[in-house]
Residue frames as qw, qx, qy, qz and C-alpha x, y, z in Angstrom:
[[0.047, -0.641, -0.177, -0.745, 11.78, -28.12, 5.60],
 [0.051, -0.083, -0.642, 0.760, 12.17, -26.44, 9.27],
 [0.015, -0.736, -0.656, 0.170, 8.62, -25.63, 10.89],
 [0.065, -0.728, -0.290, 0.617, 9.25, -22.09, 10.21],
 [0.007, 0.304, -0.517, -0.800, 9.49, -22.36, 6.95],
 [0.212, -0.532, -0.717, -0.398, 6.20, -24.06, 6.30],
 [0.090, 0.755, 0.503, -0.411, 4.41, -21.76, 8.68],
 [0.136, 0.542, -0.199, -0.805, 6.07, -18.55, 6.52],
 [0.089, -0.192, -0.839, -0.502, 4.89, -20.77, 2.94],
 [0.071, 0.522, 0.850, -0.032, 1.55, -21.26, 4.80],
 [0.104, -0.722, -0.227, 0.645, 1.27, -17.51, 5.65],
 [0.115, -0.362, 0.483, 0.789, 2.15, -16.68, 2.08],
 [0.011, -0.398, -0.863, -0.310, -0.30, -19.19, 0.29],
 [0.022, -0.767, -0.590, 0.252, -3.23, -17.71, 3.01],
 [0.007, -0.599, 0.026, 0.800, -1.77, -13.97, 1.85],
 [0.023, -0.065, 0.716, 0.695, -1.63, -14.86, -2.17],
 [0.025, 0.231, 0.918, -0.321, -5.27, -16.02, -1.38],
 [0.069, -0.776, -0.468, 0.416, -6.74, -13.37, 0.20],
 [0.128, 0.559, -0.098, -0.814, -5.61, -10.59, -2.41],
 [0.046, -0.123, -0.825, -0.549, -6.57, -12.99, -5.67],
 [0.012, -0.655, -0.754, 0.051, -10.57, -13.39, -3.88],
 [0.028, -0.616, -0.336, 0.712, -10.31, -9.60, -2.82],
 [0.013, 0.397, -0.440, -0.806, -9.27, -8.42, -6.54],
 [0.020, -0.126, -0.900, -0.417, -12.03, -10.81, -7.85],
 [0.122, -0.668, -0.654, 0.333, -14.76, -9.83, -5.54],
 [0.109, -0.489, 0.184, 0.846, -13.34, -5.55, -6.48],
 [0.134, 0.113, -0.653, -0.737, -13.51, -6.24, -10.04],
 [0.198, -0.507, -0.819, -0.182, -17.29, -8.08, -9.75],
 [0.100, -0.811, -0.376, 0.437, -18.77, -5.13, -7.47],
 [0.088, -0.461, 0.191, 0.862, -17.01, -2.45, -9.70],
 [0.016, -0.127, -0.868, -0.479, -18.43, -4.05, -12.90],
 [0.077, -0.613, -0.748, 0.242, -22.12, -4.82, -10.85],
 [0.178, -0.628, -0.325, 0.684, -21.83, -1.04, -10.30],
 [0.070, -0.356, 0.478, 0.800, -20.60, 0.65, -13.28],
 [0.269, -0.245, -0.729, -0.580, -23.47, -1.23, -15.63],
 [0.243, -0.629, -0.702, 0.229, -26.24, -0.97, -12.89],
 [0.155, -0.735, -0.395, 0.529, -26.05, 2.69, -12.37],
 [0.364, 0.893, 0.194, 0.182, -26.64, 5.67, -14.79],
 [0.474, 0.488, -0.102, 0.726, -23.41, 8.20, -14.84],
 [0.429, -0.866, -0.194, -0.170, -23.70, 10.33, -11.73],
 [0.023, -0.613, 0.630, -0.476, -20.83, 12.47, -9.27],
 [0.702, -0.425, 0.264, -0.507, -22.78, 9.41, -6.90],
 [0.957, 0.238, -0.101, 0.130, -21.52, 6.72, -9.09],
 [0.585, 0.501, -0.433, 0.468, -17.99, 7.70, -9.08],
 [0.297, -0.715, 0.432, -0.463, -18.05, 8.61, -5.41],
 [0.821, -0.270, 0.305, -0.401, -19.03, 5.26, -4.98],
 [0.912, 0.257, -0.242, 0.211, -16.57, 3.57, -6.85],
 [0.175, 0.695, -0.544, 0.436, -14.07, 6.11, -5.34],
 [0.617, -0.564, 0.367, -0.407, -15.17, 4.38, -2.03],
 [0.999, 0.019, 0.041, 0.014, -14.89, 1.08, -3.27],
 [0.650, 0.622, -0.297, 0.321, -11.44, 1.34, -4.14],
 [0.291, -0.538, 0.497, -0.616, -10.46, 3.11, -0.73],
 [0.943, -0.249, 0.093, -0.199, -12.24, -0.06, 0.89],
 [0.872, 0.311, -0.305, 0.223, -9.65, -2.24, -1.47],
 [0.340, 0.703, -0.414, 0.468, -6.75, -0.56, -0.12],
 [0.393, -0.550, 0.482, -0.557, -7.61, -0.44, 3.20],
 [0.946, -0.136, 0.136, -0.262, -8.38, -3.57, 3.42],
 [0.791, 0.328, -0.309, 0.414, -4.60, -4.56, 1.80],
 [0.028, -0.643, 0.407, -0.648, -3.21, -1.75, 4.00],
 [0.521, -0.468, 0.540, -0.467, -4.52, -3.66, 7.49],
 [0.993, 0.119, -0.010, -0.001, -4.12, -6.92, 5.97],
 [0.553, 0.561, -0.402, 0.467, 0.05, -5.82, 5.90],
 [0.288, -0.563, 0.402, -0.662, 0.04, -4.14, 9.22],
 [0.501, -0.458, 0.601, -0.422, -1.69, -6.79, 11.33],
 [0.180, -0.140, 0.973, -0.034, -1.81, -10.12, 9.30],
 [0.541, -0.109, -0.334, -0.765, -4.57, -12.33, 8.83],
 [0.739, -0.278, 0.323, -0.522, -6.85, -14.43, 10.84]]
């Protein structure tokens, strides 16, 4: 295996990673939320945000990579 093919594997492994914790961490804070807080336009904003977070957070994880 050439060195650039284990760096692109490593880079893949560290990407597969980092969206499995994010989607696990998403789903545990949406959950947290959704049974913690009465019905409310405040509740849903606040999930809307969460979500938006998610994205963005995939969206500049494409663009520039990860640490």
């Amino acid at each position: 295996m050439s060195l650039e093919q284990e760096a692109e594997d490593f880079r893949a492994k560290k990407k597969e990673h980092f969206n499995l914790k994010l989607d696990m961490l998403y789903e545990e804070i949406e959950l947290f939320i959704t049974y913690s807080l009465h019905y409310s336009d405040e509740r849903d904003h606040a999930l809307t945000r969460l979500r938006e977070s998610k994205l963005w957070c995939r969206n500049t994880e494409d663009r520039y990579g990860l640490k």
